[in-house]
Every structure is written in structure tokens, then in C-alpha cells.
DRENFI-489138 format. One record per residue (C-alpha): x, y, z; residue number from 1. Coordinates in pm, whole numbers. Layout:
BEGIN
pt X->X&Y->Y&Z->Z&k->NUM
...
//
This chain:
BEGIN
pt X->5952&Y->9844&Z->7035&k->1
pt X->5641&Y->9794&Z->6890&k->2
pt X->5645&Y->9472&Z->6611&k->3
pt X->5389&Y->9348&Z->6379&k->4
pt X->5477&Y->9018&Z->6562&k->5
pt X->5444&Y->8869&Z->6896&k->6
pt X->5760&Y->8903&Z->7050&k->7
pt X->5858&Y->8523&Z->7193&k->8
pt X->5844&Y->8520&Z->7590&k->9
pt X->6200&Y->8487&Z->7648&k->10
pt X->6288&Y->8795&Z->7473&k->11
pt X->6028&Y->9000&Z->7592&k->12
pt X->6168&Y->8904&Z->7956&k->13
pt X->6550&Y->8942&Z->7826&k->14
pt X->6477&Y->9290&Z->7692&k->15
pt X->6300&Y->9362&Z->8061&k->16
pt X->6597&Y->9248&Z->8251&k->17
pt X->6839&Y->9411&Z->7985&k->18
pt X->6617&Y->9783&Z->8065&k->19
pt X->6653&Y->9693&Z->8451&k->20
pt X->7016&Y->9540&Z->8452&k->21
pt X->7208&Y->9753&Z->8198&k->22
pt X->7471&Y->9661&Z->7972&k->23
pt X->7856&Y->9670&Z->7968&k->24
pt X->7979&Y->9738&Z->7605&k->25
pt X->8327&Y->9621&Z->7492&k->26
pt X->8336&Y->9816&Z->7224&k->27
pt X->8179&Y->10171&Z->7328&k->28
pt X->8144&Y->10309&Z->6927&k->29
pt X->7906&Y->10035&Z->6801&k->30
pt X->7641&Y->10174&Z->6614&k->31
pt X->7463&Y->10510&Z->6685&k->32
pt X->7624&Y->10725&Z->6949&k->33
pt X->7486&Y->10652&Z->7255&k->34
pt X->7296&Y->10934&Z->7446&k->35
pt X->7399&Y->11134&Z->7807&k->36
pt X->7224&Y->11382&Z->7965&k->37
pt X->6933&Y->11610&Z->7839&k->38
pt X->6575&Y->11538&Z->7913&k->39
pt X->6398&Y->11235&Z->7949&k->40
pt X->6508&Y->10902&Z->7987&k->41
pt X->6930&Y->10873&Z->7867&k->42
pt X->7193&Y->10726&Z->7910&k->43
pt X->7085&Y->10510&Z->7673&k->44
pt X->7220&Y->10315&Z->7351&k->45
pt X->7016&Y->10168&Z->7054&k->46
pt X->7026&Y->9769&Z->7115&k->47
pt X->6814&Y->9534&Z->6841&k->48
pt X->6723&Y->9231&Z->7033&k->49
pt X->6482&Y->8979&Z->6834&k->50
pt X->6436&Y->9204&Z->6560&k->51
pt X->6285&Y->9480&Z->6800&k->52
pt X->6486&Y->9809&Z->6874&k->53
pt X->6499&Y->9895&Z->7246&k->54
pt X->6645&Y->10143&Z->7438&k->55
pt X->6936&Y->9990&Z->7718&k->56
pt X->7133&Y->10203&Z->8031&k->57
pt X->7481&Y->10180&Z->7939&k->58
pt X->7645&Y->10467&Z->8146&k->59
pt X->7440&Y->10450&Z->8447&k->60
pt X->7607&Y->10284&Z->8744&k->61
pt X->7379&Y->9996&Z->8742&k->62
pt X->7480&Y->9915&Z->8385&k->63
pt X->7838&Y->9920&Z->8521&k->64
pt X->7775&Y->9652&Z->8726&k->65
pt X->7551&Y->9449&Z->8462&k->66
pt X->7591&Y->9100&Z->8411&k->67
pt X->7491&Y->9181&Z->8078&k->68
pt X->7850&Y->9208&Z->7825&k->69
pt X->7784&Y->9298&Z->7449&k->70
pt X->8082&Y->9086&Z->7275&k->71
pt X->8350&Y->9278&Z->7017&k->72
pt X->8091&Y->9265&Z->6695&k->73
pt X->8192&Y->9089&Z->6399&k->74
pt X->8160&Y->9225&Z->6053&k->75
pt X->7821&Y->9247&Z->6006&k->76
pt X->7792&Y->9486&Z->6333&k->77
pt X->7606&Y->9194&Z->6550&k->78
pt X->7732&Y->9096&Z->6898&k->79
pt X->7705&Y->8787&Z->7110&k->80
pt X->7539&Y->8893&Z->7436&k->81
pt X->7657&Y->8725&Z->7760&k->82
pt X->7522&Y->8738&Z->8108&k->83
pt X->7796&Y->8649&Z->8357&k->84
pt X->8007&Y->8548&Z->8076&k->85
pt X->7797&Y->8302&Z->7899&k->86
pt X->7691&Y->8380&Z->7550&k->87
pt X->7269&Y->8381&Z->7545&k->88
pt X->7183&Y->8591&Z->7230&k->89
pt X->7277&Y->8762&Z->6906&k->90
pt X->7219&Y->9152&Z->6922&k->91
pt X->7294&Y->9422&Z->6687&k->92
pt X->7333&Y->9827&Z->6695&k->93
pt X->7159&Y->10100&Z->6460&k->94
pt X->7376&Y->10259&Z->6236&k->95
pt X->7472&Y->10660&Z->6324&k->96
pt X->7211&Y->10858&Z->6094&k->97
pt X->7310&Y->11013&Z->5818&k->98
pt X->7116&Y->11355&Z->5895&k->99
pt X->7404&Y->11380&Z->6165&k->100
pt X->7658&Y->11470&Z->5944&k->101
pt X->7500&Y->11798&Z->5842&k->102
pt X->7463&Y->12170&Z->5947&k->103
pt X->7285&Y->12490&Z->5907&k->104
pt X->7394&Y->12791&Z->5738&k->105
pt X->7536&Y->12910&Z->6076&k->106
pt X->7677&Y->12622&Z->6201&k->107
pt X->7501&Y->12441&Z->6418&k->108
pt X->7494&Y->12055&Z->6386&k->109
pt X->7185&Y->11893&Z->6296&k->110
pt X->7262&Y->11671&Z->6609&k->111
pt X->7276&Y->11994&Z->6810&k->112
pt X->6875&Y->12041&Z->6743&k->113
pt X->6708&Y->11699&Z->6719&k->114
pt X->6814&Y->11326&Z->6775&k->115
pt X->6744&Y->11015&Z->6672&k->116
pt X->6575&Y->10787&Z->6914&k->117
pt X->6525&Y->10377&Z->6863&k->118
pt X->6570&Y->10366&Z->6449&k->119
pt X->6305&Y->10554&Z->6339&k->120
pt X->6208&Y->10840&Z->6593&k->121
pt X->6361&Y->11231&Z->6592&k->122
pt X->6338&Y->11369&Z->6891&k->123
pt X->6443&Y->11724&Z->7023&k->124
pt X->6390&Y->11946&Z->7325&k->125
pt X->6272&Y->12286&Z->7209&k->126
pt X->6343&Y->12462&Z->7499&k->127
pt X->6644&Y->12366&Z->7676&k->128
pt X->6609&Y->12547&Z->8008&k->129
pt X->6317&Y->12443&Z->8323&k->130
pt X->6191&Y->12696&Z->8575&k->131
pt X->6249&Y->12369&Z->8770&k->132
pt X->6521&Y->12234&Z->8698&k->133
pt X->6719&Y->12590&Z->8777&k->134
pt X->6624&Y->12556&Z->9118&k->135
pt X->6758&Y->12298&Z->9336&k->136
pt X->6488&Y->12321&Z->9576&k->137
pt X->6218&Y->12266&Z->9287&k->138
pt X->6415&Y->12081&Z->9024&k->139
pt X->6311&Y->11691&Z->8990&k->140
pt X->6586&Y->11453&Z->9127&k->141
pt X->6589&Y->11215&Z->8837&k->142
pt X->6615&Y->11511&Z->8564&k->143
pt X->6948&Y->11584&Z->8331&k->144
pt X->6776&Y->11848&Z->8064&k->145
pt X->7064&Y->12067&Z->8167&k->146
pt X->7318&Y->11845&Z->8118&k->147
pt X->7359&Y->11847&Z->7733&k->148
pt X->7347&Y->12171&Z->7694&k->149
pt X->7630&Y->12240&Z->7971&k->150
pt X->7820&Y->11990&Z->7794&k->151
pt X->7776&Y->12176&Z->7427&k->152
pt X->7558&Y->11900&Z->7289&k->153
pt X->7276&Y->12111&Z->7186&k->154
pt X->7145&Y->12437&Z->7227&k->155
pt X->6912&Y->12660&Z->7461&k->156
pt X->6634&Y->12732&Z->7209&k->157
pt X->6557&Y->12515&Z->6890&k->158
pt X->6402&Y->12776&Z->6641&k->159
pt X->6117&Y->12667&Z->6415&k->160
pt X->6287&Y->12710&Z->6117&k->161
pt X->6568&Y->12483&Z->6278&k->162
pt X->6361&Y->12193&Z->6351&k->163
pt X->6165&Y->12186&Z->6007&k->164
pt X->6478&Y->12203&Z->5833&k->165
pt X->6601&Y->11868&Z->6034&k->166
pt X->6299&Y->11706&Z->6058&k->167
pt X->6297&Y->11718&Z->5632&k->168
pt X->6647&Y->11616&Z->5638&k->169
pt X->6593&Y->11296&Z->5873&k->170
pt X->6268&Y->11224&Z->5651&k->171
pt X->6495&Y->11200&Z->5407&k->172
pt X->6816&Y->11071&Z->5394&k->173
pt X->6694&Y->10864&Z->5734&k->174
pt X->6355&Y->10744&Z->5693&k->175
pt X->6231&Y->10910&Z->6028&k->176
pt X->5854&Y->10798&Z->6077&k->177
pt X->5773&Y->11021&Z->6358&k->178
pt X->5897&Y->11317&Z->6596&k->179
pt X->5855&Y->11384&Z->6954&k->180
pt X->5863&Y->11766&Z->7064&k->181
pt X->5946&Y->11775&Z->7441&k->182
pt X->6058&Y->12099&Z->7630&k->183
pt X->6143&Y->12246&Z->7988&k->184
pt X->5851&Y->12447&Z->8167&k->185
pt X->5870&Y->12798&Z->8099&k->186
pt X->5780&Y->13046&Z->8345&k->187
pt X->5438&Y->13130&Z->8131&k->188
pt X->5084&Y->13054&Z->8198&k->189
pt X->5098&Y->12786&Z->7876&k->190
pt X->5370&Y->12591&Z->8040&k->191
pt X->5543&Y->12576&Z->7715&k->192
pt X->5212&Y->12495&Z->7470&k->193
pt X->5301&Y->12824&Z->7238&k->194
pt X->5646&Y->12724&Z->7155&k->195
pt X->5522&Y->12361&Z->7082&k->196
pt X->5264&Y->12504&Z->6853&k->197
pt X->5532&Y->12725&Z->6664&k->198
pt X->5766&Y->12450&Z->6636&k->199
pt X->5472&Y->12227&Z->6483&k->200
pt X->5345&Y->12447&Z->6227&k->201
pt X->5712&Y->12473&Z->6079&k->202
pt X->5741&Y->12131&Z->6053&k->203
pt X->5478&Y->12032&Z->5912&k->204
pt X->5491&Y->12306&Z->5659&k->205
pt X->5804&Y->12182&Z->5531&k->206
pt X->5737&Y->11777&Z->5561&k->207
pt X->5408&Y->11535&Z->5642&k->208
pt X->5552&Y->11395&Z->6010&k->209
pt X->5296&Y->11291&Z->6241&k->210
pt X->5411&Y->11466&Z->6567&k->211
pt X->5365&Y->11452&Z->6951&k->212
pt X->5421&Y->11694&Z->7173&k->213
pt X->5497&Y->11707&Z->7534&k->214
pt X->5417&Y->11930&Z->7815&k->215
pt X->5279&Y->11994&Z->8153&k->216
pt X->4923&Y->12103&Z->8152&k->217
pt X->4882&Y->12459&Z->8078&k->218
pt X->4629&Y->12683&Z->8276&k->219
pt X->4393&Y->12671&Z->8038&k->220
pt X->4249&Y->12361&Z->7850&k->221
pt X->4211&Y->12565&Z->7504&k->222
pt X->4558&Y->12528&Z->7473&k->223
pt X->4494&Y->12148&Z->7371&k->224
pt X->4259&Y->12296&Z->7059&k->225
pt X->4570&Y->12566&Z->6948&k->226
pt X->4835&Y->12231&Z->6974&k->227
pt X->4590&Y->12051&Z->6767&k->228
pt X->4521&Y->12315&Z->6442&k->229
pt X->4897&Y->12373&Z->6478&k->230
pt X->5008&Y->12008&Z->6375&k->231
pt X->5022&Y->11826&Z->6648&k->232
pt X->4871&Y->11485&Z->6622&k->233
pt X->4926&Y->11330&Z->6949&k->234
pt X->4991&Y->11470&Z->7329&k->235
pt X->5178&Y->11404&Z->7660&k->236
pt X->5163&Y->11496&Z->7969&k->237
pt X->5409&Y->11320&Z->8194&k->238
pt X->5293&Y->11245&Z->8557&k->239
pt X->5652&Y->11050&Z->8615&k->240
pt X->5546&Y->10933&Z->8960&k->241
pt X->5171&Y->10897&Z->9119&k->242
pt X->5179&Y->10869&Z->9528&k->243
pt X->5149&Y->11228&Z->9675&k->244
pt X->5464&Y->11148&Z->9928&k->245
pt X->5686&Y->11030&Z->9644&k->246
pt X->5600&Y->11288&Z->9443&k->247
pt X->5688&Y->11533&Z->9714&k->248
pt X->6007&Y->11362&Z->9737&k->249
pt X->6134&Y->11349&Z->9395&k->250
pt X->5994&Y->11639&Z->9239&k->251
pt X->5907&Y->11890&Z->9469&k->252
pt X->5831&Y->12169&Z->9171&k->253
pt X->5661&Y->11973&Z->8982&k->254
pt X->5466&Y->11826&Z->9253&k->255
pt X->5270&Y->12167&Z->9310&k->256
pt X->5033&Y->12094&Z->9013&k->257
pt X->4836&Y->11819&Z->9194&k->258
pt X->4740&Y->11468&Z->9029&k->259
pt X->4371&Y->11581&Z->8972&k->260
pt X->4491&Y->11885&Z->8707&k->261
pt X->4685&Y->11623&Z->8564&k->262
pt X->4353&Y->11428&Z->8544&k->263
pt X->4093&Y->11708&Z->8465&k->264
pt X->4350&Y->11808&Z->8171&k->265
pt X->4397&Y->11442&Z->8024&k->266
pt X->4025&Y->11490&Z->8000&k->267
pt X->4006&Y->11756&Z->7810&k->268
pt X->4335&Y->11630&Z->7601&k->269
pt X->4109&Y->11311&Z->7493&k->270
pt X->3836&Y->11504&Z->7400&k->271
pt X->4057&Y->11712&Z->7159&k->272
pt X->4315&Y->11459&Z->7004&k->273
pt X->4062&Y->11135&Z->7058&k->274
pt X->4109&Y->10814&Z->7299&k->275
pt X->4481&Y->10673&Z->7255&k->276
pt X->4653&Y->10965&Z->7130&k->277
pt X->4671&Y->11148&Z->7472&k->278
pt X->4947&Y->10973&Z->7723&k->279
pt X->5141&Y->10967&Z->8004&k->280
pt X->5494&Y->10854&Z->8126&k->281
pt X->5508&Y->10684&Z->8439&k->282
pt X->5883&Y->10608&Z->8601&k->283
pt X->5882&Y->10269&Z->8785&k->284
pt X->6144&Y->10258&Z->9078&k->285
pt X->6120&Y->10563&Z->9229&k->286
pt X->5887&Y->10474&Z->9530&k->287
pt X->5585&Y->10399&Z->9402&k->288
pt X->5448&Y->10053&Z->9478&k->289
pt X->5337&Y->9821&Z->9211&k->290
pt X->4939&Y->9838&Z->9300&k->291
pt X->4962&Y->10240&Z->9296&k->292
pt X->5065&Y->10247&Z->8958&k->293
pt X->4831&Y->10015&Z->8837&k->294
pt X->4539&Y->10170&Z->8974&k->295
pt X->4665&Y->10478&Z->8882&k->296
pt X->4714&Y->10333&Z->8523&k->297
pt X->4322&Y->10172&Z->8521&k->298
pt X->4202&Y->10510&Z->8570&k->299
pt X->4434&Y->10660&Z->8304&k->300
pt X->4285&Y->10347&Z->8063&k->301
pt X->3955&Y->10415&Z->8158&k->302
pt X->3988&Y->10783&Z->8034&k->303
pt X->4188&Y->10710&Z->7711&k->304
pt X->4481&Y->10776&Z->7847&k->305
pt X->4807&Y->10533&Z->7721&k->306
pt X->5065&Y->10478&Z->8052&k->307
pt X->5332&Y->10452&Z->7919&k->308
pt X->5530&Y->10355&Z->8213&k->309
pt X->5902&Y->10259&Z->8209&k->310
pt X->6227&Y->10152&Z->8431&k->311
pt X->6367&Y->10445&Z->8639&k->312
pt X->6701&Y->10517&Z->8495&k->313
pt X->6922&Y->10665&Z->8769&k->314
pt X->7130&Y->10913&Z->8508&k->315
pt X->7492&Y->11016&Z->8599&k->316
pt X->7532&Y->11361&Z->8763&k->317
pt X->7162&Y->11404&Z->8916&k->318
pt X->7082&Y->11322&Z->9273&k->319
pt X->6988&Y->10989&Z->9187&k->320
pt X->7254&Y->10857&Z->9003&k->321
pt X->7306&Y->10648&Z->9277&k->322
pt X->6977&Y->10479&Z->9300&k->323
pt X->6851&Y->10174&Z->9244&k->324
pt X->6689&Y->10060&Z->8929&k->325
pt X->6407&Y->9874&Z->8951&k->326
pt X->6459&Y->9487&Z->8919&k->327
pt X->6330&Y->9291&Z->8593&k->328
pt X->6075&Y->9131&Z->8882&k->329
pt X->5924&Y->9449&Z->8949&k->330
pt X->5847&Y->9573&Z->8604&k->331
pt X->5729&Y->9210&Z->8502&k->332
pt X->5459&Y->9242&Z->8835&k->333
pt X->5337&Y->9615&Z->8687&k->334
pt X->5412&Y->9504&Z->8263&k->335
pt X->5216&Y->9191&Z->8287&k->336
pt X->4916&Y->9315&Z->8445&k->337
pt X->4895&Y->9633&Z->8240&k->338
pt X->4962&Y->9501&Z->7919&k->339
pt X->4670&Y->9304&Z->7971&k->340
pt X->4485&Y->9583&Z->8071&k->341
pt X->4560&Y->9743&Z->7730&k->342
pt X->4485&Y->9476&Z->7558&k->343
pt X->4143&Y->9466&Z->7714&k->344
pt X->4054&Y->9805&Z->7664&k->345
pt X->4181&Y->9788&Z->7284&k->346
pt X->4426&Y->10070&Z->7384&k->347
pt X->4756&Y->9994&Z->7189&k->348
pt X->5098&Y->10142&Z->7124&k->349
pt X->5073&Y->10048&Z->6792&k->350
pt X->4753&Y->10295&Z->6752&k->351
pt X->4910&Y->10547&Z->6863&k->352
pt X->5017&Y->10783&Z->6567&k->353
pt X->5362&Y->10921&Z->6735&k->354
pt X->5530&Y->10989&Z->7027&k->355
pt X->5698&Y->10773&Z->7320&k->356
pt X->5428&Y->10525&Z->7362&k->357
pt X->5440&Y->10462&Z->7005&k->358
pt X->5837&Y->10439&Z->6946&k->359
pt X->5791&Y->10164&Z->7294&k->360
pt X->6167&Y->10173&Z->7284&k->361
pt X->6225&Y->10244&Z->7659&k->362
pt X->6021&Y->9983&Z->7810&k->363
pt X->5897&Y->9683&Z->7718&k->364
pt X->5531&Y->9711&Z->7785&k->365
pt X->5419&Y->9676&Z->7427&k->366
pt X->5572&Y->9299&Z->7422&k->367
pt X->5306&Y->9271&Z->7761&k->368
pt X->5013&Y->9376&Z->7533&k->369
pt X->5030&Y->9063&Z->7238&k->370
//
């Protein structure tokens, strides 16, 4: 997402309604593959609108109702985008990367242990199993990290040696700028902070990738100094939703470490990896109201926290495929306000040395903060 550029108004409030809205494609193999299941955000596909890559719903049932058609592309790979039939924009797809053809010595697709995200960002979950997610009466509503891996799209453990070997690869035949190490909680103390630190050290042992990795907070705060000597340049910690009630609701696990560990750890994250490089995702459309994730996100601000906060994407096969996704109106009232609150406090994506806040592709806050 993020530009060099300020992105014009209209297409910083197309991209918004296309990350609310959704998109029909009539051809489905444009471009990169698109992405279902696993965790985080997905059902996803690579869209370049204005020059900027975002991230767009495609197989979520609000995208099947879109107004939003990508046209048959021409030659050059570029579509006409119509809403409700009328043609509005140009838009064009990422190319599959190259790094996807490959394997290891035993077989196992480089796809199979990292992914491309946006153009430029690898991206893999390390440990492909959640004490939450394997229980339905802890599990969060909106999460698919088991999905991939039921479907044979990756595997349960990523192995050090696995990732550096990919992350080199998509260095170099793909021009990858940064990585994002994400995993499911593990049933240990560290919440998953001593695989992250493994997988780090290999990596940057075998190629110079500024890194983020993403947790929940482990039980102890020295945890942030091990992630830190072992490579890792940047940190999240992902509330996903802020109101106690909602977060009851939606992710009952999860919910049992309360808001102020959350807080007390993002403390001692900024103190360790310095002001900007610590963040947060925040999903919009889940229950929250507008004003309780702002506040929420002044306080993050205030402690050096990015809030990264993005459109609820109700994924396919979770309990709230069904649900609503938040309307282009909605994210505008929270986008608007916050990027101007970033702004202010000279706390930019474009700072940030890797991770989700950086790549911007799944929301369109950074356009808020020119």
C-alpha cells in the first residue's frame, strides 16, 4: 500500500470500498493465485489500483455479491473495473512468483512454506496448529489457520532451515523486500516467541531480510530482548478486537489474556524494538464501534504503538463467513480520523521496517495518513 506519492482521493476511497465490497473476477487465473484459508486476513487476491498494490476479498460471500466486476484482461494483464456494469478504472494483477515453482530436496513446494503477499512481502505461518483454534469453545470465530493445511496447502511446522532456504530464493529470483513470521499459540509459556526466534536466526543467516514477527504476548517480557538478538526487527501483537463484550464474543480463548497485558507488553515491546516498530492489528466490523477503536488506537499512538486496523473479512468455512463486512462508510469514519492521528504523531507505515503495517496492503489506512 504504502507509495512515495499521495494517493489521489478518489482512489484512496475506491480501494476502501473495493476492501469493503469485494470483487467478482471474470477470469479467476489473473495474476498471482489468489489466497484461501490459513491465518490472517485471506481470501484475498493481489489487485494494483493507481499504481498501489492492495489486497481485495474475492471468495468471501460479500465479494460474491460485489458490484465490483474485474473485465477479461487484455494483453498486457490490465482489466477495466466496473461497478454495476459501468467501466470506472484500469486495474492490473501481480504476476505468480517465480520462487513458486521450486522445491526442497524432499519435496515440499516452496509455496507449501511461505507466500507471497501484495508484490513484495513473503509471508509464512511457522506453526500451523493453535491451542485455540483446536477447540471450538476457545477458537476465534473469524480464524481459518487450519484451513490450508486441511486442504494440503502447506504444512504443520515450517523448519528453520525451510524458511531460510525460501526466504533466499524469493530475495532472489523475486525481489522480496521483507517477511512476516506469524504462527498459532502453542501451549508454552512463550506463546510461540522460541520458534519465532529459531526461524529468525536462520534467515537471516542465510539472507539480509528485515523481518517481523507476530505473536501473542508471552509470560514474560524478556522474550521481546531474545526476538530482538535473534533477527527480528519489528513486532506484533494482534489485539483483533478492543471492547471486552466483543471480545468475549468472537474470541473467547483469546479473550482470557485481558487488554491491559496486551498494553503492559506493547510497553515493554517499544522499549526493546523502539517507537513504530511495535504494532497491532485491529479488525473493523466485528462489533466494535467506531469511537472504541479510535480511542483504543490514541492510546496505542501515544505508546508507539502502529494500529494497523483493517476491514473484517468474513472467510469461507469459519463461523462468520456469513457476516457482514464492514461498509466503505465505516472504515472512512475510523481511516480518516486515524490517519490523521498518525500523521500527527509522526507515526508512519512507511517507517516501519517490515511487517503488515508496512506492506499496508489490507487496508487502506496509509492513503488516510498523506
Amino acid at each position: 500500500m504504502n507509495t512515495s506519492d499521495a494517493l489521489p482521493v478518489q482512489s484512496r476511497q475506491l480501494i476502501t470500498e473495493l476492501q469493503s465490497a469485494g470483487l467478482r473476477l471474470i477470469d479467476p487465473t489473473v495474476g498471482a493465485a489468489s489466497r484461501r484459508g490459513g491465518a490472517g486476513p485471506s481470501d484475498h487476491k493481489a489487485v494494483i489500483v493507481d499504481g498501489v498494490t492492495v489486497m481485495v476479498p474475492v471468495h468471501t460471500s460479500s465479494a460474491w455479491q460485489s458490484p465490483f466486476v474485474a473485465a477479461q484482461p487484455d494483453a498486457s494483464g490490465r482489466s477495466a473495473l466496473l461497478r454495476n456494469a459501468i467501466p470506472i478504472a484500469q486495474i492490473g494483477f501481480p504476476k505468480a512468483p517465480r520462487f513458486y515453482a521450486l522445491q526442497t530436496l524432499d519435496g515440499v513446494p516452496y509455496s507449501h512454506i511461505a507466500t507471497l503477499h501484495s508484490t513484495d512481502v513473503l509471508a509464512t505461518t511457522v506453526l500451523q496448529t493453535c491451542i485455540r483454534y483446536e477447540s471450538r469453545r476457545k477458537s476465534c470465530k473469524f480464524c481459518a489457520i487450519g484451513q490450508s493445511l486441511a486442504a494440503g496447502r502447506t504444512i504443520a511446522r515450517k523448519t528453520p532451515e525451510q524458511l531460510a532456504e525460501v526466504a533466499r530464493a524469493a530475495v532472489l529470483l523475486d525481489g522480496v523486500k521483507h517477511m512476516v513470521l506469524t504462527t498459532g499459540t502453542p501451549p508454552t509459556s512463550d506463546r510461540g516467541a522460541q520458534i519465532l526466534c529459531d526461524s529468525a536466526f536462520a534467515i537471516k543467516a542465510a539472507v539480509d531480510l528485515p523481518i517481523q514477527a507476530q505473536c501473542e504476548p508471552p509470560d514474560d517480557d524478556r522474550w521481546f530482548d531474545r526476538m530482538k538478538a535473534s533477527g527480528v526487527d519489528t513486532l506484533g501483537m494482534h489485539l483483533e478486537v478492543v471492547t471486552p463484550a466483543v471480545r468475549e464474543r468472537m474470541m473467547p480463548g483469546k479473550a482470557s489474556v485481558p487488554v491491559s497485558r496486551y498494553m503492559a507488553a506493547f510497553d515493554a515491546a517499544v522499549r526493546v524494538f523502539g517507537r513504530g516498530q511495535v504494532s497491532t492489528y485491529l479488525l473493523a466490523g466485528l462489533g466494535d464501534p467506531a469511537d472504541a477503536i479510535l480511542s483504543t488506537s490514541r492510546d496505542l499512538i501515544a505508546r508507539g504503538v502502529y494500529p494497523f486496523v483493517v476491514p473484517f473479512v468474513p472467510i469461507s468455512g469459519t463461523p462468520l463467513e456469513d457476516h457482514p463486512a464492514p461498509s466503505a462508510a465505516f472504515m472512512k469514519s475510523i481511516l480518516e480520523p486515524l490517519g490523521a492521528m498518525l500523521r500527527d504523531a509522526r507515526l508512519r507505515s512507511a517507517d516501519i521496517k517490515a511487517g503488515c503495517g508496512k506492506c499496508g496492503a489490507c487496508s487502506s489506512l496509509a492513503a488516510y495518513e498523506e
